[in-house]
VOGU-3710 file (C-alpha; in Angstrom, 3 decimals, decimal comma):
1> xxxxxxxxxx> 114,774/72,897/104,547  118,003/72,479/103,501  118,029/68,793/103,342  114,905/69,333/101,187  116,258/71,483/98,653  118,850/69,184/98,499  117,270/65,961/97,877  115,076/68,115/95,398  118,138/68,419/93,093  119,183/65,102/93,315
11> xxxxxxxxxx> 116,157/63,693/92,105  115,265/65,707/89,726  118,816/64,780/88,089  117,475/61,361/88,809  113,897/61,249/87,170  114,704/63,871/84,651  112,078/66,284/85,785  111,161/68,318/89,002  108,895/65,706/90,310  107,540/67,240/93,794
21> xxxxxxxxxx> 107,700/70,901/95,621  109,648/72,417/98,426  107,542/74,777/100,605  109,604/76,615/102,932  107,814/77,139/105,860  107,412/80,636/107,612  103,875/79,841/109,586  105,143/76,846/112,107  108,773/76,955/111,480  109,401/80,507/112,641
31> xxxxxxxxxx> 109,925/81,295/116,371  107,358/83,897/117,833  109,744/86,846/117,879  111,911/85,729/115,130  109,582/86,062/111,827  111,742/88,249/110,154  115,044/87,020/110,757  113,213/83,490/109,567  111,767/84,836/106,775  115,234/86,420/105,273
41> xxxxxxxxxx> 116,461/83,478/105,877  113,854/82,024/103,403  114,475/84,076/101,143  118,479/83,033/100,423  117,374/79,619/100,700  114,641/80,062/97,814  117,250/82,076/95,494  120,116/79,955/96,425  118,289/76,503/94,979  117,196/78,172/91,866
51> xxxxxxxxxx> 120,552/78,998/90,583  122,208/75,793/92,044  119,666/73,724/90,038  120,588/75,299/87,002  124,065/74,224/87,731  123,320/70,578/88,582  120,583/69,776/86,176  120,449/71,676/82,993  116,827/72,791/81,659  114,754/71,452/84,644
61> xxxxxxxxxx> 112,665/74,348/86,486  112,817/73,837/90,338  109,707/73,795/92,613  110,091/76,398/95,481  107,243/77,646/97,359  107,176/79,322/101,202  104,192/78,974/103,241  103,799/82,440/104,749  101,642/83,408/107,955  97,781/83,430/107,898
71> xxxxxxxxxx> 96,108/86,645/106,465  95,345/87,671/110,148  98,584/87,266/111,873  100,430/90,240/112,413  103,609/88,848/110,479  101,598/88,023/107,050  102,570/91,493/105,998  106,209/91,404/106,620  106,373/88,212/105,519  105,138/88,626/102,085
81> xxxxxxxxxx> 107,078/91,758/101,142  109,982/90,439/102,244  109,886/86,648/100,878  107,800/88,470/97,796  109,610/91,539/97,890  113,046/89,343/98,100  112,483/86,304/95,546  109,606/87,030/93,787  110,881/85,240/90,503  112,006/82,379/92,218
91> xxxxxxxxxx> 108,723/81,294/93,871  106,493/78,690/91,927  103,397/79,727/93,824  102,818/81,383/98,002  100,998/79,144/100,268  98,300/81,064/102,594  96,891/79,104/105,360  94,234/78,635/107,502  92,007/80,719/104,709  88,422/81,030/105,938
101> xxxxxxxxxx> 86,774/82,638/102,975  86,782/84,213/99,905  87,442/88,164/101,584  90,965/86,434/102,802  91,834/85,041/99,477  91,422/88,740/97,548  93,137/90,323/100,650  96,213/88,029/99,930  95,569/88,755/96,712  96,374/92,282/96,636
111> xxxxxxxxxx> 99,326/91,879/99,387  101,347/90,001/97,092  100,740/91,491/93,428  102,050/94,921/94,855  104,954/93,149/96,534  105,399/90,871/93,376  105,037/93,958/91,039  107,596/95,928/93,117  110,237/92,977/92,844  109,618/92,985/88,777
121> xxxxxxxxxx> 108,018/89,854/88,545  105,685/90,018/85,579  103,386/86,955/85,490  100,827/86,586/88,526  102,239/85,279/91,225  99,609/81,720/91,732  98,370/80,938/95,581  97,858/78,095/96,710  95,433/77,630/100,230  95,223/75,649/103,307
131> xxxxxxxxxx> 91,906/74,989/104,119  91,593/73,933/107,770  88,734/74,226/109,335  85,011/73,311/109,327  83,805/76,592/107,853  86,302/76,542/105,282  85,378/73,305/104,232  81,781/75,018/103,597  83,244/77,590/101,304  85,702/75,235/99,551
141> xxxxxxxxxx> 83,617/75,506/95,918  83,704/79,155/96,329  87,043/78,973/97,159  88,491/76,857/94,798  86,412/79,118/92,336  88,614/81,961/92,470  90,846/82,702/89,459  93,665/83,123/91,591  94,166/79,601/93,761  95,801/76,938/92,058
151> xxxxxxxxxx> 95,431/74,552/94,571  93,918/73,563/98,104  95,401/71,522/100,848  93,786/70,121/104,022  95,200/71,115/106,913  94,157/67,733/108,600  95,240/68,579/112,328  94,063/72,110/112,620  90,478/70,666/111,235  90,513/68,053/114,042
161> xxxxxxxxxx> 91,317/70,760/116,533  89,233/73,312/115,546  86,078/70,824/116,677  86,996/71,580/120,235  87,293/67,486/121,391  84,427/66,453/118,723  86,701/64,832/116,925  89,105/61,907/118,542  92,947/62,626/118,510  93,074/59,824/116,423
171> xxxxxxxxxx> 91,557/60,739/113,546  95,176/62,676/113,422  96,367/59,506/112,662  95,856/56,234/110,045  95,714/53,753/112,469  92,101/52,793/112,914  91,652/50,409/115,587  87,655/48,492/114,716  87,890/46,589/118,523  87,924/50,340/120,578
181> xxxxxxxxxx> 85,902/51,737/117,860  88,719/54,320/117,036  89,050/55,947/113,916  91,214/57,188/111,722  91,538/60,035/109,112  90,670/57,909/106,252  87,482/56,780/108,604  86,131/59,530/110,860  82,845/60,595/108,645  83,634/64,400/109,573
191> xxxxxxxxxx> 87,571/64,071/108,815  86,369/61,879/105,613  83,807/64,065/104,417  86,183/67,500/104,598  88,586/65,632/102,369  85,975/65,106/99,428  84,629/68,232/99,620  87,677/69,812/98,649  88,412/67,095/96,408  84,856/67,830/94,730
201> xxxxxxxxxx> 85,580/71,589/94,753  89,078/71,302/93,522  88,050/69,070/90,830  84,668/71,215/89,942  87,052/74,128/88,826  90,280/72,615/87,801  92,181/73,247/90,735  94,676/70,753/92,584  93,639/68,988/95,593  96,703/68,255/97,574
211> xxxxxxxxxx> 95,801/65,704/100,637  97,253/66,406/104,180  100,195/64,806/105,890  100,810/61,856/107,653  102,385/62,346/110,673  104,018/58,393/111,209  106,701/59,130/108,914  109,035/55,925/110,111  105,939/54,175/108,934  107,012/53,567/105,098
221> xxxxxxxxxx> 104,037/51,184/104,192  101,580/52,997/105,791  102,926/56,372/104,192  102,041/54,553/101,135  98,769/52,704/101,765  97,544/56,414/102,679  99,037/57,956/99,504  97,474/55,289/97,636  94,155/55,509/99,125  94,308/59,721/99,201
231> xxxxxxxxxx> 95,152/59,203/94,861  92,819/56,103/94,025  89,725/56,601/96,518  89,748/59,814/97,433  90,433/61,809/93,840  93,876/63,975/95,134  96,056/64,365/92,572  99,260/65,812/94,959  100,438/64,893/99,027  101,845/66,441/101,493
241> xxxxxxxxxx> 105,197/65,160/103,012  106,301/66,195/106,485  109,992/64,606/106,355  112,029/63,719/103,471  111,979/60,074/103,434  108,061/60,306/102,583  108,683/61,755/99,389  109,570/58,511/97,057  106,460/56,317/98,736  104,343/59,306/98,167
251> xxxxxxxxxx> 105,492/59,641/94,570  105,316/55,983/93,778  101,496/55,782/95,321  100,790/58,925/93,094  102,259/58,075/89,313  100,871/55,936/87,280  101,688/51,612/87,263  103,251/50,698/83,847  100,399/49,029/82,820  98,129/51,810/82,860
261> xxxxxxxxxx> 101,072/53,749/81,202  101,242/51,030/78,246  97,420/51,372/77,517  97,404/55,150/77,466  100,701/55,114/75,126  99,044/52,667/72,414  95,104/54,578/72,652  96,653/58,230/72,462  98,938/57,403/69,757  96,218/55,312/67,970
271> xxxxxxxxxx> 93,702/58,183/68,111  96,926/61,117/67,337  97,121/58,554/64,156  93,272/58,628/63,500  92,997/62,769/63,773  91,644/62,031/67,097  88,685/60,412/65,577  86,840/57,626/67,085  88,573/54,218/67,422  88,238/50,841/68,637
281> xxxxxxxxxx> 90,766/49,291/70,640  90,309/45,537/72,299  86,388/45,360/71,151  85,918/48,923/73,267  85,162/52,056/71,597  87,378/55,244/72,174  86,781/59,160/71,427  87,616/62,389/73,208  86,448/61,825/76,237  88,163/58,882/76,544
291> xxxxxxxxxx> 91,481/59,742/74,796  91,180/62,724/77,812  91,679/60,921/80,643  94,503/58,506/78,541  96,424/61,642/77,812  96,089/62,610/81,576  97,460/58,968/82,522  100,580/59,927/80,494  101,058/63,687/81,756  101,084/62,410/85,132
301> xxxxxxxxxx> 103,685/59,524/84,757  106,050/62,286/82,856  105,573/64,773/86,027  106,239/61,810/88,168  109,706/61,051/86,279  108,400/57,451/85,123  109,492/55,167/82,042  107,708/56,748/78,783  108,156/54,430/75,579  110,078/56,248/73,548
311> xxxxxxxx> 107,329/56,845/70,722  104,994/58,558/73,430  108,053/60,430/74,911  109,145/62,008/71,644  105,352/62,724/69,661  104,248/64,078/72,974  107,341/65,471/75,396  109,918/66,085/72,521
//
């Protein structure tokens, strides 16, 4: 976590902008037994970054989230009024996992606002949800529709487990072998299918689909392929990262290339010139449907920390 936090500050003094999350984990990282030792522990960690941020990089907001137990376990409780309770202003958002349905969501809900309100935070504290299982991917629109979740993430190997064997250990993985007729997350039709649904739902409501890990983290290229396919195929706009060195293949797969980057710069700042009125650019036509998704192209290369020209970094990001 530590190491995390870190390498958090040091890019963001690199790219000029907080360009992925830290989630502090409470759910798998605590020992049975030692939740709330774990859980104060958390809680220096999260207040510690945010005021050593401020001293390394000036004006850039930090990213620090904890990933408490699910709604069920006996620790969820403790855990939330004392990670809530104890650094409720320096969370960006609490991630709940293994949510089942909607009932769980408002019960978390409630937990935290009267924890958050006690600890004098005064804007709502956002969730974000692991959805890991097969009848949480059949509530994921219902989910994703609450006003409350900012974002889903798969949990990719409690879904394969929850199937009871269905499911081959390695669709865990991103190695599909055609020969044995083995497949692979990105190829197992009930692995495959979870993702888009919460893709779909995500997407249906505005929320952010964030795609699951990938657990052969020595495995730079592949870390990549997978990012690339999870942002180009699949529709996920955010990745999960189980070790540190994932982070920059992740981001690269994620932001925008510089050509797409050059093309949004010259249509937005054609159509911020024509009162974003229709225009034609290279015999196509262009209006605000179009001049959307540009603007989207460029929002996500400034969140990524890439190049901007400088006419598109100062109209837009001054």
């Amino acid at each position: 976590m530590r190491k995390s936090l870190a390498l958090q500050a040091e890019m963001s003094q690199e790219f000029g902008a907080c360009v992925f999350d830290v989630t502090l984990d409470c759910e798998d990282g605590a020992p049975v037994g030692g939740e709330k030792d774990h859980a104060n522990m958390v809680v220096a960690l999260a207040n510690q970054a945010q005021v050593a941020i401020k001293t390394v990089v000036n004006s850039i907001a930090v990213r620090v989230a904890v990933r408490v137990h699910p709604v069920d376990h006996p620790a969820f409780g403790q855990d939330v009024d004392i990670i809530v309770g104890g650094a409720a202003t320096s969370l960006c958002h609490l991630m709940i996992p293994k949510i089942e349905t909607v009932e769980e969501v408002e019960q978390a809900v409630q937990w935290v606002d009267r924890a958050a309100l006690k600890a004098g935070r005064t804007d709502l504290l956002p969730l974000h949800v692991l959805i890991e299982s097969p009848a949480a991917v059949h509530r994921a629109f219902e989910i994703a529709a609450h006003p409350r979740v900012q974002s889903i993430s798969f949990g990719l190997m409690d879904f394969v487990s929850s199937h009871g064997g269905a499911i081959p250990a390695s669709a865990m993985g991103i190695h599909a072998d055609q020969h044995s007729m083995e497949l692979d997350q990105f190829t197992h039709p009930l692995v495959l299918r979870a993702k888009l649904e919460i893709a779909s739902a995500c997407h249906a409501f505005g929320k952010v689909p964030a795609h699951c890990v990938v657990t052969e983290f020595n495995d730079m290229g592949a870390v990549q392929a997978a990012a690339t396919r999870a942002s180009r195929a699949l529709g996920y706009t955010r990745m999960w990262s189980i070790h540190p060195s994932q982070i920059r293949p992740i981001l690269e797969a994620f932001a925008p290339q510089a050509q797409e980057i050059e093309l949004a710069t010259t249509i937005v700042m054609a159509a911020a010139q024509a009162d974003w009125a229709p225009i034609s650019y290279d015999g196509k036509l262009h209006d605000r449907a179009s001049y959307r998704y540009f603007w989207q192209v460029l929002e996500r290369a400034h969140q990524t920390g890439r190049h901007l020209p400088d006419e598109a970094r100062a109209y837009f990001f001054g």
